[in-house]
LUMLO-86794 format. One record per residue (C-alpha): residue in three letters; x negated, z negated, y. Coordinates in nm, 3 decimals. Last residue first. Layout:
BEGIN
ALA_X_Z_Y;
...
end
This chain:
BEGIN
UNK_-9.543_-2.709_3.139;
UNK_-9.910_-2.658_3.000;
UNK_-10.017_-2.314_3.116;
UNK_-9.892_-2.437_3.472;
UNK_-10.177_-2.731_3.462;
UNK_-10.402_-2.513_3.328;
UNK_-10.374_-2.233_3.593;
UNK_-10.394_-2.476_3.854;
UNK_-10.727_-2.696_3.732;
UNK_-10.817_-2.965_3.983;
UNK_-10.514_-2.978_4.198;
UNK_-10.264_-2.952_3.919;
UNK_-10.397_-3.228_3.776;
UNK_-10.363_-3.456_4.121;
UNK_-10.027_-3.322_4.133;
UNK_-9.973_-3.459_3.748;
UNK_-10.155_-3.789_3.790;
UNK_-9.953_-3.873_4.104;
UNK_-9.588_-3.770_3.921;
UNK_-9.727_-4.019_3.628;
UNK_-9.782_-4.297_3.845;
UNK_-9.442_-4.284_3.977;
UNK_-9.262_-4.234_3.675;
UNK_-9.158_-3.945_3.547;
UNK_-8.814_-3.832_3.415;
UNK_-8.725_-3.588_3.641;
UNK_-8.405_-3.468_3.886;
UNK_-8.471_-3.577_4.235;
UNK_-8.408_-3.965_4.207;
UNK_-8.576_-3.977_3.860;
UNK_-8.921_-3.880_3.951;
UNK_-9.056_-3.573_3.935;
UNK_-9.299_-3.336_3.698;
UNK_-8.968_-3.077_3.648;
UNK_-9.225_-2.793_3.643;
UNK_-9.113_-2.627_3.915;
UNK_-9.145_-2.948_4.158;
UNK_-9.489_-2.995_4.001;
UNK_-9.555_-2.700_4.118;
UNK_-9.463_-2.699_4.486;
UNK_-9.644_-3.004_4.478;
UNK_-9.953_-2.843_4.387;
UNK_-9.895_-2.596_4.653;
UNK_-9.852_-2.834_4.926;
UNK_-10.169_-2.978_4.773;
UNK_-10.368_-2.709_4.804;
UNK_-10.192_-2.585_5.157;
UNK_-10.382_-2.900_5.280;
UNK_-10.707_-2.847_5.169;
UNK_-10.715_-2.510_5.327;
UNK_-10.613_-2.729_5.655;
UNK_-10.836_-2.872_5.672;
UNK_-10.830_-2.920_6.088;
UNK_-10.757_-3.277_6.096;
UNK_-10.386_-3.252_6.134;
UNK_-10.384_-3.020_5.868;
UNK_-10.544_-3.276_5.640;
UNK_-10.315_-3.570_5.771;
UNK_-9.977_-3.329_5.707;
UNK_-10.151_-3.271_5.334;
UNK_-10.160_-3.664_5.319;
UNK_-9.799_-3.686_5.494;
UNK_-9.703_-3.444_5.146;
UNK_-9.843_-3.711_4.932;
UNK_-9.635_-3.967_5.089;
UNK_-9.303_-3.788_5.060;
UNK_-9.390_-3.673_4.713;
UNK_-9.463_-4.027_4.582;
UNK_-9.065_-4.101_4.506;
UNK_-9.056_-4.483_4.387;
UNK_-8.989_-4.502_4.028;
UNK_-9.291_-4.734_3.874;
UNK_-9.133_-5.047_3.887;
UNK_-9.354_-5.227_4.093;
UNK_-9.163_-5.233_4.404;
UNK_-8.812_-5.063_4.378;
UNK_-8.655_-5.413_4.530;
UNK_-8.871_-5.366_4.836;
UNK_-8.745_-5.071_4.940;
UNK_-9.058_-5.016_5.194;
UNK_-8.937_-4.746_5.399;
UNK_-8.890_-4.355_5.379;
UNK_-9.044_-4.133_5.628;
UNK_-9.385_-4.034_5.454;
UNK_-9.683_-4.190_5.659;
UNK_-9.914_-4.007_5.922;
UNK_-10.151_-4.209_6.219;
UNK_-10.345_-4.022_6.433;
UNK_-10.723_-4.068_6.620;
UNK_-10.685_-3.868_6.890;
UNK_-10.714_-3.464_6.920;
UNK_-10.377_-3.427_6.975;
UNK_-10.225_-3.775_6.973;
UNK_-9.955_-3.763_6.704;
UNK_-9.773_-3.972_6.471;
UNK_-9.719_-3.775_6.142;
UNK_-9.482_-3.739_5.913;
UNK_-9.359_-3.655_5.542;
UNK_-8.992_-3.643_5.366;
UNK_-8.972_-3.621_5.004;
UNK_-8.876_-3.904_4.948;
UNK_-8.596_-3.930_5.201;
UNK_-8.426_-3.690_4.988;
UNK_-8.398_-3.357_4.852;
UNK_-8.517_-3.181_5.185;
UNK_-8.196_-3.145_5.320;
UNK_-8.176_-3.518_5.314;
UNK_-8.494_-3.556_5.478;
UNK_-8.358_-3.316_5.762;
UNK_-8.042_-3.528_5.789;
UNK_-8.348_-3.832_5.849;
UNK_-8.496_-3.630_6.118;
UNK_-8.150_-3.604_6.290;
UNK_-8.167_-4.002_6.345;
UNK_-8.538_-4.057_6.418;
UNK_-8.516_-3.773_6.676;
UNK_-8.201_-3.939_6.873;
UNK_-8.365_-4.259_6.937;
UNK_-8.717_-4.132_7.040;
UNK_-8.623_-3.803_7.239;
UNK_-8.584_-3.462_7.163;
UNK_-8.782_-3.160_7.037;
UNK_-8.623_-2.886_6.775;
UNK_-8.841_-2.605_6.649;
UNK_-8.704_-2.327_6.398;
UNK_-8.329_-2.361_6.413;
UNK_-8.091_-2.147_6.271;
UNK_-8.167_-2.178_5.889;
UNK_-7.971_-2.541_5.933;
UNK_-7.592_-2.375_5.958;
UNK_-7.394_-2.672_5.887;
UNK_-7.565_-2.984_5.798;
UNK_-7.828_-2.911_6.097;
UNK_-7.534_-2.751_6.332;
UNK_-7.360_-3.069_6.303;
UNK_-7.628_-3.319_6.398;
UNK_-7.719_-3.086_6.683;
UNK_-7.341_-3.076_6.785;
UNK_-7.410_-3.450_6.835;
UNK_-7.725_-3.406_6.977;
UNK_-7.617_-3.228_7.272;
UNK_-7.708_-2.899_7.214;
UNK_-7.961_-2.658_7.416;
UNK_-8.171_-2.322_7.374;
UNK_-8.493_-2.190_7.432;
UNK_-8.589_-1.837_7.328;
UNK_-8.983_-1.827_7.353;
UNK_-9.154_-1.498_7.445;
UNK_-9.043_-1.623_7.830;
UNK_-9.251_-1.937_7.795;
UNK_-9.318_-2.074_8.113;
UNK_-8.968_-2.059_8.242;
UNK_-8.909_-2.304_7.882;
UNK_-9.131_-2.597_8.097;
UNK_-8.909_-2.575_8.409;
UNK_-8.578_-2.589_8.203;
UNK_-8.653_-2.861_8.024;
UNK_-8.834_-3.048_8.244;
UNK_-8.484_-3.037_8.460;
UNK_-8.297_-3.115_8.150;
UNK_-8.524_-3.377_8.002;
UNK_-8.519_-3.569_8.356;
UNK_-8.124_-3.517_8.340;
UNK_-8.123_-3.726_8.023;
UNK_-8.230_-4.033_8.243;
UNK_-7.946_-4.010_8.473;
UNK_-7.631_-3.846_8.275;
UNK_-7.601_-4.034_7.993;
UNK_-7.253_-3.885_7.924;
UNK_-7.281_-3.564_7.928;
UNK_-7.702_-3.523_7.956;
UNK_-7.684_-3.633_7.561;
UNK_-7.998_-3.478_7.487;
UNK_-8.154_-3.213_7.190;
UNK_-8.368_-2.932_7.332;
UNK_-8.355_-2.641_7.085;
UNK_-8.736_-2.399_7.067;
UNK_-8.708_-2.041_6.857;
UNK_-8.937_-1.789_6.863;
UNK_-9.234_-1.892_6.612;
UNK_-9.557_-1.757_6.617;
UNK_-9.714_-2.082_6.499;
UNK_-9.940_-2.105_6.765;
UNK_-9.641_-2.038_7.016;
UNK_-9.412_-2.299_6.871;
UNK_-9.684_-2.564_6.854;
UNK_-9.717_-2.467_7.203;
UNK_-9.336_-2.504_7.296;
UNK_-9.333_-2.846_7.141;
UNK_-9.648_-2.969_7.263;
UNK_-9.441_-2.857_7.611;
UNK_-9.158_-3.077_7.562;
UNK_-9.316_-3.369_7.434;
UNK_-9.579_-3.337_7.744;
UNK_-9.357_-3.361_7.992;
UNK_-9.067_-3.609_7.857;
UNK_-9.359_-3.874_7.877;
UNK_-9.486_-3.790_8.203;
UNK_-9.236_-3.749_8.369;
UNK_-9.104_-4.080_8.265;
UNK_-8.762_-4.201_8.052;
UNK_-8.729_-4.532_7.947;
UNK_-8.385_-4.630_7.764;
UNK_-8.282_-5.031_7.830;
UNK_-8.160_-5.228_7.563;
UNK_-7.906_-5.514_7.745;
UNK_-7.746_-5.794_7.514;
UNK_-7.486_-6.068_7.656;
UNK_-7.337_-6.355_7.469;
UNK_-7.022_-6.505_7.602;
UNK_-6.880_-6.574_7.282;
UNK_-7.234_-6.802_7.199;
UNK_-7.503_-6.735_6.967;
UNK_-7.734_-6.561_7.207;
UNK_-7.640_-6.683_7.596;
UNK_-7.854_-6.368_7.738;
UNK_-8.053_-6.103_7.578;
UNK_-8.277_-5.900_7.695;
UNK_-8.397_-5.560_7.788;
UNK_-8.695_-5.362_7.781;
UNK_-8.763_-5.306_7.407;
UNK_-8.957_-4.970_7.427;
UNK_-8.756_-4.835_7.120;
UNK_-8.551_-4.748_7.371;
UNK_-8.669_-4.443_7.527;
UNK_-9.043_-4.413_7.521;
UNK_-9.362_-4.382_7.313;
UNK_-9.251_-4.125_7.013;
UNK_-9.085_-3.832_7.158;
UNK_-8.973_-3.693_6.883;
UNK_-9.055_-3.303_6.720;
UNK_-8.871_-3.183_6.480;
UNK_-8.969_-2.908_6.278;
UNK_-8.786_-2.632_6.079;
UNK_-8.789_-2.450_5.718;
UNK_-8.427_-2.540_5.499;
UNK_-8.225_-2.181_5.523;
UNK_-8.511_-1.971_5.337;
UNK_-8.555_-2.282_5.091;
UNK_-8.191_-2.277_4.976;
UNK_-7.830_-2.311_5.098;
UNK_-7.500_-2.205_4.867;
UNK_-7.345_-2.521_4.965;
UNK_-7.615_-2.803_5.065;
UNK_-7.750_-3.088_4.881;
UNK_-8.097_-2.892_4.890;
UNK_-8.284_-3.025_4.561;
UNK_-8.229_-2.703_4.391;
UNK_-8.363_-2.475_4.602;
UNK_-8.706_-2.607_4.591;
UNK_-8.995_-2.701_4.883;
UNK_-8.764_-2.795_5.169;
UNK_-8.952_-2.848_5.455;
UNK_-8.862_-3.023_5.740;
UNK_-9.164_-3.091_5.924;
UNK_-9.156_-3.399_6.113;
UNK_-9.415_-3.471_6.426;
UNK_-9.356_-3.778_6.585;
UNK_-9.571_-3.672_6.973;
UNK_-9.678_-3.977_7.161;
UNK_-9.919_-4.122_6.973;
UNK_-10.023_-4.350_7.296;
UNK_-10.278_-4.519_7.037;
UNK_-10.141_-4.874_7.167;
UNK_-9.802_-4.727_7.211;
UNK_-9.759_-4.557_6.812;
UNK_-9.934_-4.830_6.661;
UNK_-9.770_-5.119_6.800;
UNK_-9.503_-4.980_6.686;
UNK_-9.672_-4.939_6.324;
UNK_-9.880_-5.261_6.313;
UNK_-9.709_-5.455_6.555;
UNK_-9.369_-5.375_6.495;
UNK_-9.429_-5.380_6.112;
UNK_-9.593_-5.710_6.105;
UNK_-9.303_-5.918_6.321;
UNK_-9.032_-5.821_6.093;
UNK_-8.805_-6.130_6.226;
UNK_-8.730_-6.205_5.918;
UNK_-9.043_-6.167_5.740;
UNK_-9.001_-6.273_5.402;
UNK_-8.747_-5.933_5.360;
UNK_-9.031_-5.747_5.356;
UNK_-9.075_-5.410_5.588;
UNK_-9.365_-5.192_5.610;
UNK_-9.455_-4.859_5.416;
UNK_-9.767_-4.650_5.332;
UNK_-10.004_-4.593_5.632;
UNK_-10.298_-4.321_5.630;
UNK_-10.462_-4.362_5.989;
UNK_-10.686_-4.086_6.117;
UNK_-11.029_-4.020_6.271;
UNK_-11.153_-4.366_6.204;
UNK_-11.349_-4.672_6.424;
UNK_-11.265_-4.597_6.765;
UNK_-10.877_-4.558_6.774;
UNK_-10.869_-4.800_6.472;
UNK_-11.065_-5.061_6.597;
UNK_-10.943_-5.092_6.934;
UNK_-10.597_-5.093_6.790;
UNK_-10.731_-5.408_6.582;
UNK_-10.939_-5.582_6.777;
UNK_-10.712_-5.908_6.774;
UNK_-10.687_-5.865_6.456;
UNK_-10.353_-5.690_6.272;
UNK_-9.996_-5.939_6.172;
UNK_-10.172_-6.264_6.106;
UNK_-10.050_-6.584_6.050;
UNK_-10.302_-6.621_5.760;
UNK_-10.125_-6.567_5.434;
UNK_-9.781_-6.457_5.526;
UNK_-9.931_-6.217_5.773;
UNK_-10.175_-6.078_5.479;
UNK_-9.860_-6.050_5.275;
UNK_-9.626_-5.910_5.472;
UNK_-9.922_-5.657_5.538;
UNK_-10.249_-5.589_5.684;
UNK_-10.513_-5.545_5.398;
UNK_-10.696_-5.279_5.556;
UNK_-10.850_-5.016_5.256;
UNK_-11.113_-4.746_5.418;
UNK_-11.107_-4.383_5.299;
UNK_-11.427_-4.225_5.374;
UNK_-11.339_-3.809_5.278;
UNK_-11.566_-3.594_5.126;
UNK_-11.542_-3.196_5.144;
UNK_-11.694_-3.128_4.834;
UNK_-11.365_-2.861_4.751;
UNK_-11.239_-2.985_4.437;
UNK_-11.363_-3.339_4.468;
UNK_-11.184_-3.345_4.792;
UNK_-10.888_-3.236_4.660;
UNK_-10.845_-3.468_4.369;
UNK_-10.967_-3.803_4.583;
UNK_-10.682_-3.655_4.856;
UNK_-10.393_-3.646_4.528;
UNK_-10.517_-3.981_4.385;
UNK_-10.522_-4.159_4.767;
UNK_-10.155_-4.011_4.804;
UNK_-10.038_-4.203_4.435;
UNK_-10.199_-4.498_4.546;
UNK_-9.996_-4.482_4.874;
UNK_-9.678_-4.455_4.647;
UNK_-9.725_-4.771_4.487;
UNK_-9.826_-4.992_4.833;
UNK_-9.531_-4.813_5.027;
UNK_-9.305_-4.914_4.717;
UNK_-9.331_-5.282_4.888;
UNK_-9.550_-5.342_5.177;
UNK_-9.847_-5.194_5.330;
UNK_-10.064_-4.946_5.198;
UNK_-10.279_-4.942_5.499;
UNK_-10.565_-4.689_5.435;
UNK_-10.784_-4.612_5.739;
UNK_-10.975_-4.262_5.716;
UNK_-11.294_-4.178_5.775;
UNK_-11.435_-3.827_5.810;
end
């Protein structure tokens, strides 16, 4: 299998060498090779040549690899961020990776920020529709700089699009032998293209009668996560409203760092990164939070169909989380480097590993 590496920009290129360690580990454990290709495309490679990907970029990554590893983007020298949108946006609708998968897992009691909460309350997915809505930019803007300025985002909702996010979300629920599917909208006050996800909704869920599916506006969602999240098992909504909630479920998880995700075509060439962004100031210093971006590697492995090899390095995380091998921001001393060397450790000998904690 090949795989295209784009660390990216800022902590995205230290904790993608931390991800690479953990899937080098693995695979020598289990002689299932991986071919992990390096593409320099970054702040830097746009700074340095005026370009954000090649012109046969997409073409090249939906034909050329079965997945897409992807660190960070973002860098304050680009003020316009022109790189990320094409590499990662342009991703996402050039691949047609219309399903953001986000497990929210949380992986140790102690790092939910939660009242009396723990790993038994902390175990759901979101699901996002990842193509449409309003990260589509239709819209303008009209006499910019002036009083009289004018700005118009338009939300795009198809068939189509609302379709098949629903129903990946009631099979994933149905392989997984899980019960429990919540539609999050705001069909109160955007009443138009939110009563497409209703009607879909509805029709879709009639399929499924081993399936309990249920409904919140997404501001009740939002309180329902913090408040009572052991309720909800699969949650599907659209683009805008599933990045939101999916970064409450990073913070039930201990942190954006810990937080892992994929951007999904079944059976496509797919592209996974850990949720957090480039943090540009934490570059180089060796205290970035690898976890999230190891974890997206296990996602990537499952993805694929290893998904032995996966569960290894779920569990090796698990570990390292019990052994206090973390980095400052969720309760350890280590550095960055040092968390990657650990997991990767723990991969290739278990039982020594734990023996020495």
């Amino acid at each position: 299998m090949r795989i295209a590496v784009i660390p990216g920009d800022g902590i995205g290129k230290d904790v993608t060498a931390e991800a690479v360690k953990v899937l080098k580990a693995v695979t020598e454990v289990t002689g299932r090779p991986l071919e992990l290709e390096f593409l320099p495309w970054s702040a830097d490679y746009y700074l340095e040549t005026g370009i954000t990907l090649p012109p046969d970029g997409y073409d090249m990554l939906r034909n050329d690899f079965d997945a897409i590893f992807l660190g960070a983007l973002g860098d304050p020298r680009v003020k316009d961020n022109r790189h990320a949108r094409d590499i990662l946006l342009g991703a996402r609708f050039e691949l047609d990776l219309y399903v953001n998968y986000r497990p929210v897992k949380l992986l140790s009691d102690a790092l939910c920020p939660l009242k009396n909460r723990g790993r038994k309350d902390v175990n759901f997915v979101v699901f996002r529709e990842n193509t449409e809505g309003v990260y589509v930019s239709i819209g303008g803007r009209f006499k910019a700089g002036t009083p009289d300025e004018v700005a118009i985002q338009e939300e795009i909702n198809t068939f189509k699009g609302v379709n098949r996010i629903i129903r990946h979300a009631f099979e994933f629920a149905t392989t997984q032998a899980l019960t429990k599917v919540c539609m999050a909208d705001k069909s109160n006050a955007m009443q138009q293209g939110h009563a497409l996800w209703q009607r879909v909704y509805k029709e879709v869920a009639a399929e499924y009668p081993g399936i309990t599916a249920s409904h919140l506006y997404i501001d009740a969602l939002a309180m329902f996560l913090v408040k009572d999240p052991g309720q909800f098992e699969v949650v599907v909504t659209n683009n805008l409203f599933g990045d939101i909630v999916t970064d409450i479920g990073g913070a039930l998880q201990g942190g954006l760092g810990m937080a892992a995700s994929g951007n999904i075509h079944p059976g496509r060439t797919s592209l996974f990164e850990p949720v957090h962004g480039s943090a540009p100031p934490l570059a180089g210093r060796n205290i970035a939070n690898p976890m999230g971006a190891i974890l997206s590697s296990a996602l990537m492995l499952e993805t694929l169909g290893r998904v032995d090899e996966a569960r290894q390095i779920e569990r090796a995380v698990e570990a390292a989380l019990v052994a206090g091998e973390t980095t400052v921001d969720i309760g350890g001393s280590r550095g960055t480097t040092e968390v990657g060397d650990w997991v990767a450790g723990e991969i290739r000998d278990p039982s020594e590993r734990r023996e020495g904690t």
